[in-house]
VORO-614400 format. One record per residue (C-alpha): residue in one letter; residue number from 0; x, y, z; chain. Coordinates in Angstrom, 2 decimals, padded with zeros to 5 digits, always signed. Example, Ala and Ser with C-alpha at 12.3 -4.5 7.8 and 13.67 -1.06 7.14 Angstrom:
<r aa="A" i="0" east="+012.30" north="-004.50" up="+007.80" ch="A"/>
<r aa="S" i="1" east="+013.67" north="-001.06" up="+007.14" ch="A"/>
//
This chain:
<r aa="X" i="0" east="-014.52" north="+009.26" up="-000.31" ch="A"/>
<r aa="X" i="1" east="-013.99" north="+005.77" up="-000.61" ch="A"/>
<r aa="X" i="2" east="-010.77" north="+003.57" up="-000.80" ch="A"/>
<r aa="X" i="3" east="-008.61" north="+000.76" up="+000.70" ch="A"/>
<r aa="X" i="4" east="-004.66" north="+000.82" up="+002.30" ch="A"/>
<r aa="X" i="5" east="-002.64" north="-001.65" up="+002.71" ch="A"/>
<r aa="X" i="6" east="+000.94" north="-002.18" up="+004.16" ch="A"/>
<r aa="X" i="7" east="+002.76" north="-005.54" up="+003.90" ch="A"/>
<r aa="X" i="8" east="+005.94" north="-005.81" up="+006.19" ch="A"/>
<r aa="X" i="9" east="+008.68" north="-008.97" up="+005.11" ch="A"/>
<r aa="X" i="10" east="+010.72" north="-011.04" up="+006.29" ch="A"/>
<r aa="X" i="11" east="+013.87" north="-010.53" up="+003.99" ch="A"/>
<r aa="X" i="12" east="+014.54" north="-009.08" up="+001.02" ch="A"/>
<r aa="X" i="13" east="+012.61" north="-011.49" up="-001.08" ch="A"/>
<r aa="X" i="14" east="+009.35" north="-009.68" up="-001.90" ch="A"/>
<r aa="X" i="15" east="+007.47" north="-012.79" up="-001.22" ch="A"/>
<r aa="X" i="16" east="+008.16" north="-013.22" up="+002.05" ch="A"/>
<r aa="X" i="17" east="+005.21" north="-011.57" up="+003.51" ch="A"/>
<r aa="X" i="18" east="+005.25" north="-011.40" up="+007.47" ch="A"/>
<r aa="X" i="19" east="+002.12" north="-009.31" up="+007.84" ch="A"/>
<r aa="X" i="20" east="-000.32" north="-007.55" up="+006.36" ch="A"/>
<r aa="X" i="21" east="-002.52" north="-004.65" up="+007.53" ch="A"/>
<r aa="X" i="22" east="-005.34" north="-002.56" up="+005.62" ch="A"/>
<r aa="X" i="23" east="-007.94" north="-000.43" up="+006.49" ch="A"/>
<r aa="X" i="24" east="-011.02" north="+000.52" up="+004.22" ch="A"/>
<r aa="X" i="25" east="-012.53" north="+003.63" up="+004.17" ch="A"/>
<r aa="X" i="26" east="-016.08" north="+004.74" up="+003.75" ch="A"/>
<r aa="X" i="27" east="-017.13" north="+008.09" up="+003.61" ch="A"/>
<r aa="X" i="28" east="-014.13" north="+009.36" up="+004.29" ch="A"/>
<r aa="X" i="29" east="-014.30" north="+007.32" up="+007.80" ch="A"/>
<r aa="X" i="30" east="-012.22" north="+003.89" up="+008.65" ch="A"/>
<r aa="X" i="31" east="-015.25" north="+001.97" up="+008.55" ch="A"/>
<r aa="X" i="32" east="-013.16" north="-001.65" up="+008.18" ch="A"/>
<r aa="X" i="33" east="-009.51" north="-002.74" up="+009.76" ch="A"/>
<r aa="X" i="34" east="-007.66" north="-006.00" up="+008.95" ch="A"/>
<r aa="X" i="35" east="-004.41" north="-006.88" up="+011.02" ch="A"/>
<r aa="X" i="36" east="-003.04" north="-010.27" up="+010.60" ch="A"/>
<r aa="X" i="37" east="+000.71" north="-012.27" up="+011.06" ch="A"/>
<r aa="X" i="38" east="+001.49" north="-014.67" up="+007.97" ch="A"/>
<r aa="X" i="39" east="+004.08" north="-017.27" up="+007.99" ch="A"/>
<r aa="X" i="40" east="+005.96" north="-016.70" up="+004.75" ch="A"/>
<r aa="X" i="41" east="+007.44" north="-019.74" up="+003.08" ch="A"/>
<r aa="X" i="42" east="+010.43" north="-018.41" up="+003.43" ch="A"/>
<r aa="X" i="43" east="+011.52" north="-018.54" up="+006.61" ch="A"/>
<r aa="X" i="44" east="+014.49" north="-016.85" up="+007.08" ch="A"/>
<r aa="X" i="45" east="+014.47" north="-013.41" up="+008.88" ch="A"/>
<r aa="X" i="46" east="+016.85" north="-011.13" up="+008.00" ch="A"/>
<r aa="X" i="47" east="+018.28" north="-009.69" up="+011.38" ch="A"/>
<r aa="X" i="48" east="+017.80" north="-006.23" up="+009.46" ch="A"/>
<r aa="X" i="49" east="+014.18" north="-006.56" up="+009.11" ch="A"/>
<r aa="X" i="50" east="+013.39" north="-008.26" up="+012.05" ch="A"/>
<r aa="X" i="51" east="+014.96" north="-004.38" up="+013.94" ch="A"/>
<r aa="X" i="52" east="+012.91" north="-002.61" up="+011.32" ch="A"/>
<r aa="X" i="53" east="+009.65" north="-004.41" up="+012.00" ch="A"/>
<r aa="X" i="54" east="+010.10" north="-006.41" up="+015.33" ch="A"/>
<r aa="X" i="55" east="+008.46" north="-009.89" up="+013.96" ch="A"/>
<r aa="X" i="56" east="+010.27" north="-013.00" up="+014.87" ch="A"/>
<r aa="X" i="57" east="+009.94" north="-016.80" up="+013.81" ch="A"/>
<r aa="X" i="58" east="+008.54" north="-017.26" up="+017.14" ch="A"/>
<r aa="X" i="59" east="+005.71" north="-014.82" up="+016.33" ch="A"/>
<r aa="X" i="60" east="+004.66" north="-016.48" up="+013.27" ch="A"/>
<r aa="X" i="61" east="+004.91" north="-019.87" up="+013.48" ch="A"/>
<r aa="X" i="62" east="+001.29" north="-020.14" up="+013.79" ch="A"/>
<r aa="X" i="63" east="-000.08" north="-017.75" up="+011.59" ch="A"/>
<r aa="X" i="64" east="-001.74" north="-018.97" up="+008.38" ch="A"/>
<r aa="X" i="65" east="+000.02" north="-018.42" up="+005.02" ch="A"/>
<r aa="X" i="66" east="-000.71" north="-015.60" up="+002.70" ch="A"/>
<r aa="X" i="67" east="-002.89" north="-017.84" up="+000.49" ch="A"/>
<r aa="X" i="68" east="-005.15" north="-018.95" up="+003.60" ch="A"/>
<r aa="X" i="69" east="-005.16" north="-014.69" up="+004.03" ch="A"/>
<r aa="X" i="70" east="-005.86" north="-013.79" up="+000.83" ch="A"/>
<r aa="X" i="71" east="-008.89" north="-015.55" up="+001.10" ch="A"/>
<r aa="X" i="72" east="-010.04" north="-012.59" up="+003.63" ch="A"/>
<r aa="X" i="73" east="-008.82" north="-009.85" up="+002.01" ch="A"/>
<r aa="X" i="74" east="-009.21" north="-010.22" up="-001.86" ch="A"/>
<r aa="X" i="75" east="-012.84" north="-009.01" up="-002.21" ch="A"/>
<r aa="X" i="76" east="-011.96" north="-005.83" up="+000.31" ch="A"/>
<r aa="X" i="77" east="-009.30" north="-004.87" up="-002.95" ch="A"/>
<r aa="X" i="78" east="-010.94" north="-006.08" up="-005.81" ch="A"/>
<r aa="X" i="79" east="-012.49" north="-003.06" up="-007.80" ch="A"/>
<r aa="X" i="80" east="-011.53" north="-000.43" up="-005.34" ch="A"/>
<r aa="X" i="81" east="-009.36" north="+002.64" up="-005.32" ch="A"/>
<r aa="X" i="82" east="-006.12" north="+001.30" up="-003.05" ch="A"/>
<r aa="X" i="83" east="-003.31" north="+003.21" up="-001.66" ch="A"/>
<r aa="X" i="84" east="+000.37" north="+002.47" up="-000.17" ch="A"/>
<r aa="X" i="85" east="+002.61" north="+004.63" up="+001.30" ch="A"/>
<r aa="X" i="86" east="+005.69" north="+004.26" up="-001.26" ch="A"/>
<r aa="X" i="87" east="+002.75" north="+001.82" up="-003.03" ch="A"/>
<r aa="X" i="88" east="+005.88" north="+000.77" up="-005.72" ch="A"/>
<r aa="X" i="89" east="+006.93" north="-001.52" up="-002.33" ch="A"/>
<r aa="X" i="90" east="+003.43" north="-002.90" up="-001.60" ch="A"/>
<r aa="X" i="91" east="+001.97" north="-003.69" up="-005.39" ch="A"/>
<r aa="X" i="92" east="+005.40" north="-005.74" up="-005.88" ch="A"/>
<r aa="X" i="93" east="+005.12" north="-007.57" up="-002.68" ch="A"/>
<r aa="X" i="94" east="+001.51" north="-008.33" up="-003.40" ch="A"/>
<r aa="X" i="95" east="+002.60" north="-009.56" up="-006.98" ch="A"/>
<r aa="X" i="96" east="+005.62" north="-011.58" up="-005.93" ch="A"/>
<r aa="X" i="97" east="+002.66" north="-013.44" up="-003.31" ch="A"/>
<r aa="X" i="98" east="+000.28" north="-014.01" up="-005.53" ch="A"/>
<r aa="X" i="99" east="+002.66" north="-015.23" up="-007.92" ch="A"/>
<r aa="X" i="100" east="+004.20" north="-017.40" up="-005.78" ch="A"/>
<r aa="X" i="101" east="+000.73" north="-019.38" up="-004.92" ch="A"/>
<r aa="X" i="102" east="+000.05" north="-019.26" up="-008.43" ch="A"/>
<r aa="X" i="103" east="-003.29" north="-017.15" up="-007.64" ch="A"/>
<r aa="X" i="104" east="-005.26" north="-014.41" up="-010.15" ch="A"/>
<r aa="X" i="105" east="-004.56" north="-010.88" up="-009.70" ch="A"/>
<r aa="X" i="106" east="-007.29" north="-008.83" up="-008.35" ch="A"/>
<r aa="X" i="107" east="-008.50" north="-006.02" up="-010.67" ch="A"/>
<r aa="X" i="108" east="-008.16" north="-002.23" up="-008.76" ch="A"/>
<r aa="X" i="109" east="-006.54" north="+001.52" up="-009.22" ch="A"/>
<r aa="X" i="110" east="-004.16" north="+002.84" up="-006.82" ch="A"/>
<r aa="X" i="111" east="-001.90" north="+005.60" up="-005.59" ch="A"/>
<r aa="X" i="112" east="+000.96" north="+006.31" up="-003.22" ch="A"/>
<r aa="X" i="113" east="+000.60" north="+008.95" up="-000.67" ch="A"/>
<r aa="X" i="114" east="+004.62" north="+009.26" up="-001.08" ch="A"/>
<r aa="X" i="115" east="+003.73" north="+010.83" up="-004.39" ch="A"/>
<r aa="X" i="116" east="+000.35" north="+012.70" up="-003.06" ch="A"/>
<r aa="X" i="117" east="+002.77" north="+013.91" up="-000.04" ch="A"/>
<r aa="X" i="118" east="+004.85" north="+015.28" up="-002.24" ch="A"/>
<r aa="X" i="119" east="+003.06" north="+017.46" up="-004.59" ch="A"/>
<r aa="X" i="120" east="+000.77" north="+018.75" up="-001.33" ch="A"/>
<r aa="X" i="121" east="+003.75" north="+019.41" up="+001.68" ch="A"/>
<r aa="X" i="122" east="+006.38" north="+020.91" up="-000.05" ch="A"/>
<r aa="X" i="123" east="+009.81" north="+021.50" up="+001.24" ch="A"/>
<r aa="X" i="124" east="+009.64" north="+018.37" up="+003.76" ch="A"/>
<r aa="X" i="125" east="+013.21" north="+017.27" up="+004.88" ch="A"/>
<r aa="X" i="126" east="+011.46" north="+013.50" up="+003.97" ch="A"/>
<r aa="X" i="127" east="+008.53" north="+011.85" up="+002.83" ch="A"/>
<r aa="X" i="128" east="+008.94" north="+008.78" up="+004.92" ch="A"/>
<r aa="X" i="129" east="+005.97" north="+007.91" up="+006.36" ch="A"/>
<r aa="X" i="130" east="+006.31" north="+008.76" up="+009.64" ch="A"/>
<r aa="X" i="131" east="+008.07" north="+012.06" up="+008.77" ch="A"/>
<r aa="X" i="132" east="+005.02" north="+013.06" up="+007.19" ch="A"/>
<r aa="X" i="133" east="+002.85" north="+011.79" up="+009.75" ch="A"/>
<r aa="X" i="134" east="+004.47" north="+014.32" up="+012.15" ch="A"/>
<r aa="X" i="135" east="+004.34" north="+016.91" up="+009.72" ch="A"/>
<r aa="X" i="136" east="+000.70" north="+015.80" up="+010.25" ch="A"/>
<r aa="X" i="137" east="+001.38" north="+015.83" up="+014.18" ch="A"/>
<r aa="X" i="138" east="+000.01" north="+012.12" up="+013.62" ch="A"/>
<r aa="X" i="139" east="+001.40" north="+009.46" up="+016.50" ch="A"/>
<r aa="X" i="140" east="+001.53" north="+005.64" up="+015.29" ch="A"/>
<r aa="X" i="141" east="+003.99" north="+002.85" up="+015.81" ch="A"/>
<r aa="X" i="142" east="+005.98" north="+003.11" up="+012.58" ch="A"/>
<r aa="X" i="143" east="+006.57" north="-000.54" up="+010.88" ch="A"/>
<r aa="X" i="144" east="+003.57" north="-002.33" up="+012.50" ch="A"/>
<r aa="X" i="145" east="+001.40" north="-002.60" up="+009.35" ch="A"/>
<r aa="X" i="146" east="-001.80" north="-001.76" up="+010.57" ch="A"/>
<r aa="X" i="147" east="-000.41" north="+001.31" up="+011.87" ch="A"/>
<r aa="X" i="148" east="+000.72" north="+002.05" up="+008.74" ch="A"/>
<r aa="X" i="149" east="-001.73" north="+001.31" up="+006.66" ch="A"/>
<r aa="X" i="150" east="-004.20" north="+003.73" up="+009.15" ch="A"/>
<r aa="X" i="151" east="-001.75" north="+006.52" up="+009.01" ch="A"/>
<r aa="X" i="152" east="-001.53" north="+006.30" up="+004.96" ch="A"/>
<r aa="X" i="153" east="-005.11" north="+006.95" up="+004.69" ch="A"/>
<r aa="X" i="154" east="-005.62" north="+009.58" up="+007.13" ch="A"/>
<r aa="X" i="155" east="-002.46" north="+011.04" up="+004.71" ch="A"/>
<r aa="X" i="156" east="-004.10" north="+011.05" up="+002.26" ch="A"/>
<r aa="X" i="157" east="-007.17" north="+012.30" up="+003.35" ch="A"/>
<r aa="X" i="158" east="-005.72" north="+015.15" up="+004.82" ch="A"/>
<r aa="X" i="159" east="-004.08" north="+016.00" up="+001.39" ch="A"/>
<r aa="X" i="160" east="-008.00" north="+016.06" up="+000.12" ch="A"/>
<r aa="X" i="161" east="-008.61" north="+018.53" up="+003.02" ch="A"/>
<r aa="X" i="162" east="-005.48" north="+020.57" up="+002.29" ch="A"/>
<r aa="X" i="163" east="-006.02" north="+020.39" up="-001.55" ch="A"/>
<r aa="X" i="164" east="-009.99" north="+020.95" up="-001.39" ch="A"/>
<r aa="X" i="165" east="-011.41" north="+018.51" up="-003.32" ch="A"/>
<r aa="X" i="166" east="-013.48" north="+015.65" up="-002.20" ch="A"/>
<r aa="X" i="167" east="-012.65" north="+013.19" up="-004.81" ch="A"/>
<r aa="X" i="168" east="-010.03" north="+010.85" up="-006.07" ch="A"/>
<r aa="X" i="169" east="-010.49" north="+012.14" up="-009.39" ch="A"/>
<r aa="X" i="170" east="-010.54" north="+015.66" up="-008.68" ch="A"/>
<r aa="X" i="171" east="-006.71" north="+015.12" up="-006.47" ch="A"/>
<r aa="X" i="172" east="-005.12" north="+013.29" up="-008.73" ch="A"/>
<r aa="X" i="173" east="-006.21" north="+015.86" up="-011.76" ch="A"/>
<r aa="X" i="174" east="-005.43" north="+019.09" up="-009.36" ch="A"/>
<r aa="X" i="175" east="-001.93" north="+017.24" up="-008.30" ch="A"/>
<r aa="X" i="176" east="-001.03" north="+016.12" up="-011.59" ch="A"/>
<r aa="X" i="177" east="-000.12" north="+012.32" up="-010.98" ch="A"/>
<r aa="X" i="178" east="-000.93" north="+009.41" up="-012.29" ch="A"/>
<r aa="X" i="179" east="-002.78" north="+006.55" up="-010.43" ch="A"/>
<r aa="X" i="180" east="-001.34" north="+002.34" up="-011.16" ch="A"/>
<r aa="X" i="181" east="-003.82" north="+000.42" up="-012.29" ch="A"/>
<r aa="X" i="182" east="-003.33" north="-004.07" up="-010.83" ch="A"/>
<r aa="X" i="183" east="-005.15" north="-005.95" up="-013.45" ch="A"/>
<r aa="X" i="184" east="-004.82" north="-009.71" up="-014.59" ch="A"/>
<r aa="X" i="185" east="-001.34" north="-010.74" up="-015.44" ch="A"/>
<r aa="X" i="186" east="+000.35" north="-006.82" up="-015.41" ch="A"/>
<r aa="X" i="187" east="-000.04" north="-003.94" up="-013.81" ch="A"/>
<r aa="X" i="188" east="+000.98" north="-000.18" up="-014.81" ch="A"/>
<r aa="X" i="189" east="+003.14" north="+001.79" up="-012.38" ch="A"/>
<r aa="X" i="190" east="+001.18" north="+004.80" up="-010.13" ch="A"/>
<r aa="X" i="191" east="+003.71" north="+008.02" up="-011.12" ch="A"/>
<r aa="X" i="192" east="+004.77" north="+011.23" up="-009.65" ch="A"/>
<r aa="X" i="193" east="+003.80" north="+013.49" up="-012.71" ch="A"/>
<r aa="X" i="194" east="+000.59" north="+012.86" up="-015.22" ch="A"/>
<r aa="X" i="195" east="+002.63" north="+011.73" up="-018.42" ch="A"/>
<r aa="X" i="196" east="+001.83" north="+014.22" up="-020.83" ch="A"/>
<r aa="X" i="197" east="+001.77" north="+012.23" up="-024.13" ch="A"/>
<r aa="X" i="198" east="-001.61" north="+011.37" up="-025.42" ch="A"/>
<r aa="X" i="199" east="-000.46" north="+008.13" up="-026.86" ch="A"/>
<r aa="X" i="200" east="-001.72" north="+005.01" up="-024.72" ch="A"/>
<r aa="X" i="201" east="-000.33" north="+004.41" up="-021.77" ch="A"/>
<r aa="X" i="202" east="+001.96" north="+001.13" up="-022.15" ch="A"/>
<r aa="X" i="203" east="+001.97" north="-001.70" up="-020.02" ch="A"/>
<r aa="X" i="204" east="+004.00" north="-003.60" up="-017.87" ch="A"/>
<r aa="X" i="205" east="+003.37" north="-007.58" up="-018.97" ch="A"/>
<r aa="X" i="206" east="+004.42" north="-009.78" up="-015.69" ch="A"/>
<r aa="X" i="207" east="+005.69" north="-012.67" up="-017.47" ch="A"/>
//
């Protein structure tokens, strides 16, 4: 099984405000690939909230290249690939708010949350924060650092393969009944809990 997370931490509440960025790629059903990198966001103001949350500081960015110098590393590793968030609803918007911000061309991908794969696998879980589920998974990580995060989210979700027996993408999502988000040029449609049932076409979501 192949695929790509990602987990973006921020500065504030403005989705834009990327402070870091962490993804792992997977081949084989093996981390094969990890990324880890700081960003100075434009927007420099750290909300004291976040900053608790995630632990990043002005100090610890203020030389760290921007997203667009980052994006340049990372945009192949997404483009055409299956990619998955925990809570991905978070992550795709951050990554659109960036890319709209330095004016720069969506990449083309599917993706999934494990928040929604967690669900319809561990039933009965008080929460499906990540790091509940992770120990539910008896999995140990730093919680808010985003490589961590991003590593935990796909062994999540590779464990839900195990526990679900199937050894595709495809064959989860169809077994699980959800439905994967598709990022394309200009819009993007939303990864959801439940499969929708209507045969019409799926409608988009134009980012204007």
């Amino acid at each position: 099984m192949n695929f790509v997370a990602i987990d973006f931490e921020t500065a504030n509440t403005n989705r834009s405000s990327v402070c870091s960025i962490g993804l792992v790629v997977v081949r084989n059903g093996q981390i094969a690939e990890e990324y880890y990198q700081l960003i100075k966001p434009n927007d420099m103001y750290f909300d004291p909230i976040c900053v608790r949350i995630h632990g990043i500081t002005p100090e610890d960015v203020k030389n760290a290249p921007s997203f667009h110098e980052a994006w340049k590393d990372i945009s192949h590793l997404l483009e055409g690939n299956l990619v998955i968030a925990h809570n991905a609803s978070f992550d795709m918007s951050v990554l659109r708010y960036s890319l709209d911000e330095c004016r720069l061309e969506y990449p083309s991908f599917s993706y999934n949350c494990t928040v929604n794969v967690s669900k319809k696998t561990w039933h009965g879980l008080h929460s499906y924060s990540l790091n509940v589920v992770a120990e539910h998974l008896q999995i140990q990580f730093k919680h808010h650092h985003a490589l961590e995060d991003a590593q935990v989210a796909a062994q999540v979700y590779l464990q839900a393969c195990k526990h679900n027996h199937v050894t595709s993408h495809e064959e989860l999502i169809e077994k699980l009944e959800i439905g994967q988000g598709t990022f394309y040029a200009n819009g993007y449609t939303p990864a959801r809990a439940n499969k929708k049932k209507s045969k019409n076409k799926r409608s988009s979501l134009k980012i204007s």
